[in-house]
PDB file of N, CA, C and O in Angstrom, chain B, residues numbered from 101:
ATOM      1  N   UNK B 101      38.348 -71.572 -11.690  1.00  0.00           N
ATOM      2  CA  UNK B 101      37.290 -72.284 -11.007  1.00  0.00           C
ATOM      3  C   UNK B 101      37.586 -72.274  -9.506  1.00  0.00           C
ATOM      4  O   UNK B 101      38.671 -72.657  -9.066  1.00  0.00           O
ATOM      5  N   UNK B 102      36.589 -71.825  -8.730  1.00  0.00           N
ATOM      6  CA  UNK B 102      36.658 -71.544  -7.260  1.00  0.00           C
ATOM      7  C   UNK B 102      36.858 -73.565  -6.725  1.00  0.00           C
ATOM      8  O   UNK B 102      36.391 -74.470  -7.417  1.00  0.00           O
ATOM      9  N   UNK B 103      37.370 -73.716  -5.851  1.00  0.00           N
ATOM     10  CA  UNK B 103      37.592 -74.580  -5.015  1.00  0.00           C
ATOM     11  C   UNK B 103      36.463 -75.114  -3.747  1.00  0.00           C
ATOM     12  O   UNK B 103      36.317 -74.647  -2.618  1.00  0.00           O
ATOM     13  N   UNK B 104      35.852 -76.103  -4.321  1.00  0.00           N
ATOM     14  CA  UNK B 104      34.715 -75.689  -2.870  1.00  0.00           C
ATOM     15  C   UNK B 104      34.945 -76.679  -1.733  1.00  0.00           C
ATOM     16  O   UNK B 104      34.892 -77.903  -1.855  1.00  0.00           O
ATOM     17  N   UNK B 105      35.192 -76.047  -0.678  1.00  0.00           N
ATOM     18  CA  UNK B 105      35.502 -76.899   0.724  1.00  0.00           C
ATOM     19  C   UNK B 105      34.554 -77.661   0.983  1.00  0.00           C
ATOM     20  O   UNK B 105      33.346 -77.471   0.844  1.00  0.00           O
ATOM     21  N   UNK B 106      35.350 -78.917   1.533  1.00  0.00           N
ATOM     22  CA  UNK B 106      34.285 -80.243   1.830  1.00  0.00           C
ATOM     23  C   UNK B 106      33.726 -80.050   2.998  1.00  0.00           C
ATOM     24  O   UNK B 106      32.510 -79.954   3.162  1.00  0.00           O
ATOM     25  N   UNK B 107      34.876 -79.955   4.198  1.00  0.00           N
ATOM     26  CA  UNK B 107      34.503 -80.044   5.369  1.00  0.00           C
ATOM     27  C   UNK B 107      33.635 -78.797   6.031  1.00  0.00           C
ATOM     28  O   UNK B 107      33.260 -78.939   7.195  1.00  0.00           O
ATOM     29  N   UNK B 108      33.352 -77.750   5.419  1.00  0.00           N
ATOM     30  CA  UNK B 108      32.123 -76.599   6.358  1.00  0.00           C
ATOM     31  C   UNK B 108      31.020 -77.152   5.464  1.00  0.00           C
ATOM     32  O   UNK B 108      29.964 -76.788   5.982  1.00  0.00           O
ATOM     33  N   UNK B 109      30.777 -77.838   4.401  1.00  0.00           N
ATOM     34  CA  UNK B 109      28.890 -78.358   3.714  1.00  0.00           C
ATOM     35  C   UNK B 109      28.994 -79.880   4.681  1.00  0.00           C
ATOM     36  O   UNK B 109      27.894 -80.144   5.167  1.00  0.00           O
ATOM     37  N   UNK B 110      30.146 -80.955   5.057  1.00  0.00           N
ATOM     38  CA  UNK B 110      29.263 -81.738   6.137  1.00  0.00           C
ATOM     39  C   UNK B 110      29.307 -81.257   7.227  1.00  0.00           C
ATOM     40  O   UNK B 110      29.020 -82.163   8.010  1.00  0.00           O
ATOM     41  N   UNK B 111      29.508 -80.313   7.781  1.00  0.00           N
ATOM     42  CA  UNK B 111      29.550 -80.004   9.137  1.00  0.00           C
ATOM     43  C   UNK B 111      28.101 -79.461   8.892  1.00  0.00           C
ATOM     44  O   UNK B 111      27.292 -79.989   9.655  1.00  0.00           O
ATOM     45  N   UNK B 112      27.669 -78.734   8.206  1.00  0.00           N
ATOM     46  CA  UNK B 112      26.375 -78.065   8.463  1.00  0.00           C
ATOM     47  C   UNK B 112      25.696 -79.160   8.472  1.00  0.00           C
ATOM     48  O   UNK B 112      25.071 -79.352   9.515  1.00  0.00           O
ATOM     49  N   UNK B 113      25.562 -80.290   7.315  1.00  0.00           N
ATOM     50  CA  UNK B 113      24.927 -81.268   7.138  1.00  0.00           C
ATOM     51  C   UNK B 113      24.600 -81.870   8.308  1.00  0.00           C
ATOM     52  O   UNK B 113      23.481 -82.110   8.762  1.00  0.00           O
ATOM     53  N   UNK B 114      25.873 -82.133   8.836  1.00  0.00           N
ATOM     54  CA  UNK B 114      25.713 -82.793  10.231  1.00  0.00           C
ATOM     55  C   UNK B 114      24.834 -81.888  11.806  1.00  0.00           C
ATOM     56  O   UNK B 114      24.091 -82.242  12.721  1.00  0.00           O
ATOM     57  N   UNK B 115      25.380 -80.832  11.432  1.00  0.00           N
ATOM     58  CA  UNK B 115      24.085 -80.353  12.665  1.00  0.00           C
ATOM     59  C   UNK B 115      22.970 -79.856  12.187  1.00  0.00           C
ATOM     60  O   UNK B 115      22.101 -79.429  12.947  1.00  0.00           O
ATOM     61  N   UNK B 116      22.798 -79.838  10.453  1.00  0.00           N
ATOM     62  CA  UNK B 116      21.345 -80.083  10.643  1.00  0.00           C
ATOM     63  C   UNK B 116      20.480 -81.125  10.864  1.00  0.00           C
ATOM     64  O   UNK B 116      19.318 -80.817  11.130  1.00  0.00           O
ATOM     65  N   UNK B 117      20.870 -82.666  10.802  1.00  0.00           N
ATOM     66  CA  UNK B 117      21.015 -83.827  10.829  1.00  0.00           C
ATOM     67  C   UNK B 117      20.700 -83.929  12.413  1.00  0.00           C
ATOM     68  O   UNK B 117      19.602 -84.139  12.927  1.00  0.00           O
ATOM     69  N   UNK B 118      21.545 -83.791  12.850  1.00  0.00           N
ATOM     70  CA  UNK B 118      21.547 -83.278  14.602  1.00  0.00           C
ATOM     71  C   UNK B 118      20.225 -82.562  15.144  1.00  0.00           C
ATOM     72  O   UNK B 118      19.489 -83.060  15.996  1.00  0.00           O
ATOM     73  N   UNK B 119      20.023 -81.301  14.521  1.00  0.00           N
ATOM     74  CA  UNK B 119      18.925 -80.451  15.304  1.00  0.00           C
ATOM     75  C   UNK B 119      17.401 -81.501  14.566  1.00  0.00           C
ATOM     76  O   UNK B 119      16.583 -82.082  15.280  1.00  0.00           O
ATOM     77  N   UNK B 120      17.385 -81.496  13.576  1.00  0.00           N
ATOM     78  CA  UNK B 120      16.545 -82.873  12.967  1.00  0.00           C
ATOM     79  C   UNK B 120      15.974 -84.111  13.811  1.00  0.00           C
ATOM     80  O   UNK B 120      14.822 -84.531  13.698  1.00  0.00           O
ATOM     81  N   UNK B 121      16.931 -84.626  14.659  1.00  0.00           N
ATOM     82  CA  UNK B 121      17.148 -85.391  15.321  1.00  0.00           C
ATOM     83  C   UNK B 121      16.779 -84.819  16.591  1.00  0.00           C
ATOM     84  O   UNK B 121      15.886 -85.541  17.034  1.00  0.00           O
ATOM     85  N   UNK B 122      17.011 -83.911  17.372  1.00  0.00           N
ATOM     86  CA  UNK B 122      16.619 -83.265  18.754  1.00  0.00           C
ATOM     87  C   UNK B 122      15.296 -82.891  18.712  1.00  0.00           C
ATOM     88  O   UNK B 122      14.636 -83.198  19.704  1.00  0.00           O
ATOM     89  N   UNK B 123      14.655 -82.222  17.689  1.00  0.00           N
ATOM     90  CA  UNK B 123      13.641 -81.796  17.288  1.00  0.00           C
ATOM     91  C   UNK B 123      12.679 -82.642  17.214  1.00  0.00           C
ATOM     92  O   UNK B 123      11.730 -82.234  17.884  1.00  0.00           O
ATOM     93  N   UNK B 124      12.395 -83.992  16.533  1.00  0.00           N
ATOM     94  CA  UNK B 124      12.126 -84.674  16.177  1.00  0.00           C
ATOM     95  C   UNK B 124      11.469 -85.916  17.159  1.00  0.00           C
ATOM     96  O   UNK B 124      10.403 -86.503  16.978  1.00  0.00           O
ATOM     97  N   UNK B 125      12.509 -86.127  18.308  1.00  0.00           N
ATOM     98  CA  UNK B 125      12.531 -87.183  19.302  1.00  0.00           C
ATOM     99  C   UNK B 125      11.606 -87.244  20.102  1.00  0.00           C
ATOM    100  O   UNK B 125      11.488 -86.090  20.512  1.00  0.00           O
ATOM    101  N   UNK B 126      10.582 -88.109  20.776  1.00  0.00           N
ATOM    102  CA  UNK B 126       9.691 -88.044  21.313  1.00  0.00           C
ATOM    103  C   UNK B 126       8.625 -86.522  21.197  1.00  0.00           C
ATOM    104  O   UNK B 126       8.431 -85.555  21.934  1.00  0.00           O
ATOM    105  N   UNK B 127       8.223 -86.869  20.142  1.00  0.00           N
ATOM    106  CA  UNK B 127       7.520 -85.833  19.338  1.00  0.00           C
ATOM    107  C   UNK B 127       5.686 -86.695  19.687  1.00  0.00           C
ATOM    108  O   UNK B 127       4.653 -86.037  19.561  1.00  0.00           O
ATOM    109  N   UNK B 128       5.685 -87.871  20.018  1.00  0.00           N
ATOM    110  CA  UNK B 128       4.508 -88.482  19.825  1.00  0.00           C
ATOM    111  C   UNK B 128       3.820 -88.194  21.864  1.00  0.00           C
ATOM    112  O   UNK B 128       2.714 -88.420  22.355  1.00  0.00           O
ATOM    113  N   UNK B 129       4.916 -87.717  22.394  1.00  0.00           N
ATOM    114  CA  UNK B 129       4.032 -87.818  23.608  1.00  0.00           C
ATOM    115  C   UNK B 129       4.314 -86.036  23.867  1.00  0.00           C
ATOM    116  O   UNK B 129       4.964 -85.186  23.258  1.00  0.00           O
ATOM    117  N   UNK B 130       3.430 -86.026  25.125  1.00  0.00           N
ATOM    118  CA  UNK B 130       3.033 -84.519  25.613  1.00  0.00           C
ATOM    119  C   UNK B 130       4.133 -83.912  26.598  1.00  0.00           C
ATOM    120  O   UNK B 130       4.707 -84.560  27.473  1.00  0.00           O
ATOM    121  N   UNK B 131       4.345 -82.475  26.293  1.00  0.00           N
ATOM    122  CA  UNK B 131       5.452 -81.962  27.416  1.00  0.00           C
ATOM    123  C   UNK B 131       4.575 -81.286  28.516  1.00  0.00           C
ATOM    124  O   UNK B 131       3.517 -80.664  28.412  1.00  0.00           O
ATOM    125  N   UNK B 132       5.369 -81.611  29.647  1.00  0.00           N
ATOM    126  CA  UNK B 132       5.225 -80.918  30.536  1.00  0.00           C
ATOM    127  C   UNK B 132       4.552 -79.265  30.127  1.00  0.00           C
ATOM    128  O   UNK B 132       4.722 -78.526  29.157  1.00  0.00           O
ATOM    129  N   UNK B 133       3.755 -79.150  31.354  1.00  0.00           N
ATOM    130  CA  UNK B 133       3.090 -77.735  31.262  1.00  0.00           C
ATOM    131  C   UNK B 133       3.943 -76.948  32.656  1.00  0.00           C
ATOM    132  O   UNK B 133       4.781 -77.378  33.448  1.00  0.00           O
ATOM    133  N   UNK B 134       3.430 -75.932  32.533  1.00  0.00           N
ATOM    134  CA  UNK B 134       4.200 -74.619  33.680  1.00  0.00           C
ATOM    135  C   UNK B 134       2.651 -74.525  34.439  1.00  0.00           C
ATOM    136  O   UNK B 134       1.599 -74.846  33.886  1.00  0.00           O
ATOM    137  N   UNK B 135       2.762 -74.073  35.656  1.00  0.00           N
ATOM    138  CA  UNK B 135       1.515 -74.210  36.440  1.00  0.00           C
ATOM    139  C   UNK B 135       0.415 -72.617  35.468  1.00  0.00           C
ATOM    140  O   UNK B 135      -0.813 -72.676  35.422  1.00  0.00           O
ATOM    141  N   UNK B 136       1.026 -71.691  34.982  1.00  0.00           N
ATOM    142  CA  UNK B 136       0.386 -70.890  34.289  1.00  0.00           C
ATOM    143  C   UNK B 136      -0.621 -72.144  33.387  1.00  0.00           C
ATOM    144  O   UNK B 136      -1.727 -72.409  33.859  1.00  0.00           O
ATOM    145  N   UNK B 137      -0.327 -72.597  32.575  1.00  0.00           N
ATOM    146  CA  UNK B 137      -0.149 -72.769  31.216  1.00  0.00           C
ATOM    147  C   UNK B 137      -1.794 -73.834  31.764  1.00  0.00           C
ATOM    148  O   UNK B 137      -2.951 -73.806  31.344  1.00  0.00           O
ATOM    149  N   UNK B 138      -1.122 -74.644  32.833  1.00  0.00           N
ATOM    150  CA  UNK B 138      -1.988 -75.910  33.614  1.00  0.00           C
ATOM    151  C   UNK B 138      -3.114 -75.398  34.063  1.00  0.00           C
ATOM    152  O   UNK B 138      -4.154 -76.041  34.199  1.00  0.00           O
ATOM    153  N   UNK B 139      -2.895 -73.642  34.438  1.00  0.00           N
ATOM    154  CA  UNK B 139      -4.343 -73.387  35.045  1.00  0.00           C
ATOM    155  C   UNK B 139      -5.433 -72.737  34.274  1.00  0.00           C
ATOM    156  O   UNK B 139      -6.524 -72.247  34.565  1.00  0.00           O
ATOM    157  N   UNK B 140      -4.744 -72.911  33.186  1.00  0.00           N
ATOM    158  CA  UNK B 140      -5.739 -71.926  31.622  1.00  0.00           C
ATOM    159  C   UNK B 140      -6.330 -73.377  31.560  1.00  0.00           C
ATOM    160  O   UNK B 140      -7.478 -73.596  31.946  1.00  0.00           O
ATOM    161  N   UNK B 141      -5.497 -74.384  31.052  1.00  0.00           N
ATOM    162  CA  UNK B 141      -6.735 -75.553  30.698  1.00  0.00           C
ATOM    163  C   UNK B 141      -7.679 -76.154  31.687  1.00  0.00           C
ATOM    164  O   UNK B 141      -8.685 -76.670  31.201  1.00  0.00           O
ATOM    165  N   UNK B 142      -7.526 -76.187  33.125  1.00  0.00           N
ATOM    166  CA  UNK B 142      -8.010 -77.063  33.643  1.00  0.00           C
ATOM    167  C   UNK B 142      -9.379 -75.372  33.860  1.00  0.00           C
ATOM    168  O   UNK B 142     -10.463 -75.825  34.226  1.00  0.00           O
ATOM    169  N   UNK B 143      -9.409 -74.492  33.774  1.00  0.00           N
ATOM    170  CA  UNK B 143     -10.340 -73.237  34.161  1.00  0.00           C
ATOM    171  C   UNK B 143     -11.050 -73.680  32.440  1.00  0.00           C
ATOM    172  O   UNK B 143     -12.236 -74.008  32.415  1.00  0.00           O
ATOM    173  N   UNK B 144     -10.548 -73.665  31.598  1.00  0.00           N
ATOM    174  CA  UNK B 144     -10.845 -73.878  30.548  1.00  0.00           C
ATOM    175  C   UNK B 144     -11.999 -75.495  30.078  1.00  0.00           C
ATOM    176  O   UNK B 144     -12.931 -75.626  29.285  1.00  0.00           O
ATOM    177  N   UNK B 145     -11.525 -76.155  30.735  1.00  0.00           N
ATOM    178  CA  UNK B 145     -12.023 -77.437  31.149  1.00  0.00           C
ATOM    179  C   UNK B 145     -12.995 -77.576  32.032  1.00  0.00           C
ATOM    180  O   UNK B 145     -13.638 -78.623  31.960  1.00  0.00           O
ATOM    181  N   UNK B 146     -13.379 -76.539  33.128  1.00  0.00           N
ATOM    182  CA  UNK B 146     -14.075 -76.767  33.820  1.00  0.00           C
ATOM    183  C   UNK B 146     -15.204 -75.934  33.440  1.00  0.00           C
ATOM    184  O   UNK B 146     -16.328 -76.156  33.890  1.00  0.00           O
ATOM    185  N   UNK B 147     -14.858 -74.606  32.309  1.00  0.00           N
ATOM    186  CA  UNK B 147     -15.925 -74.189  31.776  1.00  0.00           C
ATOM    187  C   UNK B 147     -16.875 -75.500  30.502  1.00  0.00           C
ATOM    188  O   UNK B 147     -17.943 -76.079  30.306  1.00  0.00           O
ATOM    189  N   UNK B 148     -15.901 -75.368  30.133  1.00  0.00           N
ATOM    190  CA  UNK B 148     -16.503 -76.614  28.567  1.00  0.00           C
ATOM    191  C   UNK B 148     -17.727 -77.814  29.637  1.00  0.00           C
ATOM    192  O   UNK B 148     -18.849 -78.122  29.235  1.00  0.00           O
ATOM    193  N   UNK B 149     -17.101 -78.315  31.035  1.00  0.00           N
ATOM    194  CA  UNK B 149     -18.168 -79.037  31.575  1.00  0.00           C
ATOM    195  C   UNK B 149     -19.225 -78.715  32.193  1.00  0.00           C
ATOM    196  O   UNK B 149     -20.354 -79.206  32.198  1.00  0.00           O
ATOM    197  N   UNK B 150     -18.763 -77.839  32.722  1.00  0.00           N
ATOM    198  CA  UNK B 150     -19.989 -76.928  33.982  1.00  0.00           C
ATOM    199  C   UNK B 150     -20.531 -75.473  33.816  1.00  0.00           C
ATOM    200  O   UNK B 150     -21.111 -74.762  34.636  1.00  0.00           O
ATOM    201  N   UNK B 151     -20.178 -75.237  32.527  1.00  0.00           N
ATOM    202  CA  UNK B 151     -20.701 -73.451  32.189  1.00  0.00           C
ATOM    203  C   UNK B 151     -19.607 -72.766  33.282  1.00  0.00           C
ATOM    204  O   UNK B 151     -19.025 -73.267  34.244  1.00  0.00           O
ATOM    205  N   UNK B 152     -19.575 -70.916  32.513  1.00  0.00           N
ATOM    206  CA  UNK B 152     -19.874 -70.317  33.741  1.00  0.00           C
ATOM    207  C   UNK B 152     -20.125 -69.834  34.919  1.00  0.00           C
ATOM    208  O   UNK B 152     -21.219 -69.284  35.048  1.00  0.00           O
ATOM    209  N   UNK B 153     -19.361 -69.882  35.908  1.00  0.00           N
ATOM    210  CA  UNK B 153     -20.117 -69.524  37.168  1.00  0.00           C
ATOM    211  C   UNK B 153     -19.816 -67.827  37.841  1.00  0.00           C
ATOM    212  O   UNK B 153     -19.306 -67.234  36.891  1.00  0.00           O
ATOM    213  N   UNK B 154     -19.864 -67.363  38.404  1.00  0.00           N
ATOM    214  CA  UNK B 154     -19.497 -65.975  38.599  1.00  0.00           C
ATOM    215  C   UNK B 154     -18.312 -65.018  39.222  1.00  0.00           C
ATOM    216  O   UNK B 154     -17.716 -65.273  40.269  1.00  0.00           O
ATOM    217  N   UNK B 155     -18.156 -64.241  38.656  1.00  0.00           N
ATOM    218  CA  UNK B 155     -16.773 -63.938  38.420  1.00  0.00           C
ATOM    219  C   UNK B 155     -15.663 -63.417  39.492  1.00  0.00           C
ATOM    220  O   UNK B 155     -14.552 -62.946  39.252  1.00  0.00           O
ATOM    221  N   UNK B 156     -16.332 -63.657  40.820  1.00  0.00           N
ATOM    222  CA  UNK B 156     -15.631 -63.316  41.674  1.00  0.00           C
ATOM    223  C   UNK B 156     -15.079 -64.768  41.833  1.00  0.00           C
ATOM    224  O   UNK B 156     -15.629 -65.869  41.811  1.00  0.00           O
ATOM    225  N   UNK B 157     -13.545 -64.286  42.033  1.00  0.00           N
ATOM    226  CA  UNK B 157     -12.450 -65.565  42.761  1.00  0.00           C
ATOM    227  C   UNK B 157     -11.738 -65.704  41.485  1.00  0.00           C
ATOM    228  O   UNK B 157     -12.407 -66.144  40.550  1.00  0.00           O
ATOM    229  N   UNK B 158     -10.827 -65.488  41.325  1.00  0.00           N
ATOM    230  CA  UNK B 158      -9.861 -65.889  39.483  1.00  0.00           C
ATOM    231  C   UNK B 158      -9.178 -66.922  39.633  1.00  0.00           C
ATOM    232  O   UNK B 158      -8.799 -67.456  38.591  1.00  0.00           O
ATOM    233  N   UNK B 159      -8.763 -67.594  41.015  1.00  0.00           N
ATOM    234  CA  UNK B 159      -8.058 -68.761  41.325  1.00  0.00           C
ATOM    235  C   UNK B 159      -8.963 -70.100  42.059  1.00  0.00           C
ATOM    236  O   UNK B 159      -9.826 -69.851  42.901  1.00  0.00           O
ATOM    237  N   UNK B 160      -8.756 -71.052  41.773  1.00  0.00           N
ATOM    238  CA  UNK B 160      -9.318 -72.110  42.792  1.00  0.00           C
ATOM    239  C   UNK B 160      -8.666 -73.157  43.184  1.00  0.00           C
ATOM    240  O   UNK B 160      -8.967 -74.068  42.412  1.00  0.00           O
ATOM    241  N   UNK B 161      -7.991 -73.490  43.906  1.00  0.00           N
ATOM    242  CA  UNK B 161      -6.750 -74.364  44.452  1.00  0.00           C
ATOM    243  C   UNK B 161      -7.034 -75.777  43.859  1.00  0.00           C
ATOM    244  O   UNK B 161      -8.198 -76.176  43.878  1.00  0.00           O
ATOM    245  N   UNK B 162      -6.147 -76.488  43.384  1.00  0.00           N
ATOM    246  CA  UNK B 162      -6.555 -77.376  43.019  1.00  0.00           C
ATOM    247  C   UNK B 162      -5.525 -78.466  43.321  1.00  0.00           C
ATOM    248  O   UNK B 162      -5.735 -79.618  42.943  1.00  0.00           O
ATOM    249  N   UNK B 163      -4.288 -78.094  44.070  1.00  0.00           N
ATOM    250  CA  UNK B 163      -3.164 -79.265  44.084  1.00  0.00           C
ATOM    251  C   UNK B 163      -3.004 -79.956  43.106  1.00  0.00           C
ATOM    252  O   UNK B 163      -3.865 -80.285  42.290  1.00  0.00           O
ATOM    253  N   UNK B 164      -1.710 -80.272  43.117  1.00  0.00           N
ATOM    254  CA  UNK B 164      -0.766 -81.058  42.414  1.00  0.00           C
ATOM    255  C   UNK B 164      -1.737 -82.638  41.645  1.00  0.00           C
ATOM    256  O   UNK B 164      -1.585 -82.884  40.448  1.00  0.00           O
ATOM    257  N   UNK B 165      -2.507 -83.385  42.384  1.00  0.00           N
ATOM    258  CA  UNK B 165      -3.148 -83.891  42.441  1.00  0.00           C
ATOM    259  C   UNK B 165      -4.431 -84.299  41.502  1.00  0.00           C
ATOM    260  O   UNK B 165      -4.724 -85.320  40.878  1.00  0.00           O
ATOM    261  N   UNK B 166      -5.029 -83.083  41.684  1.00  0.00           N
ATOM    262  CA  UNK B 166      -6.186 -82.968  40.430  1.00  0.00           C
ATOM    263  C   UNK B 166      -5.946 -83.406  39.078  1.00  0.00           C
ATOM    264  O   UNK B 166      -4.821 -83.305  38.589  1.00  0.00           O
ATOM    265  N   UNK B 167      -6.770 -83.812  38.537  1.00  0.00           N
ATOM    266  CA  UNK B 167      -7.187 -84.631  37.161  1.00  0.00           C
ATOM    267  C   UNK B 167      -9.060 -83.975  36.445  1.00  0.00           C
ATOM    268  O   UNK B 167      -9.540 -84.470  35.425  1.00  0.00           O
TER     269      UNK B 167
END
């Protein structure tokens, strides 16, 4: 009969327990966006309110600021 080691099944236990735990933690609020990521929704957002408008200009400054 093979011998089965205690200590490498809680060690895994324990950092899966761990990543469980990192993973897990403030899961109920929103992360930070990258200014890419910020300018898909708010272009995205401004279509859903105002249609369309024409396709010259791919950027529109909007500072830090905007809501």
């Amino acid at each position: 009969m093979k011998k089965i080691k205690i200590l490498p099944i809680c060690l895994s236990f324990l950092i899966l327990i761990y990543i469980l735990f990192v993973m897990l933690v403030n899961l109920s609020s929103f992360p930070g966006l990258h200014g890419d990521e910020a300018w898909f929704g708010l272009n995205a957002r401004e279509i859903l309110h105002h249609g369309t408008r024409s396709l010259h200009g791919l950027n529109t400054y909007t500072s830090s600021f905007y809501i």
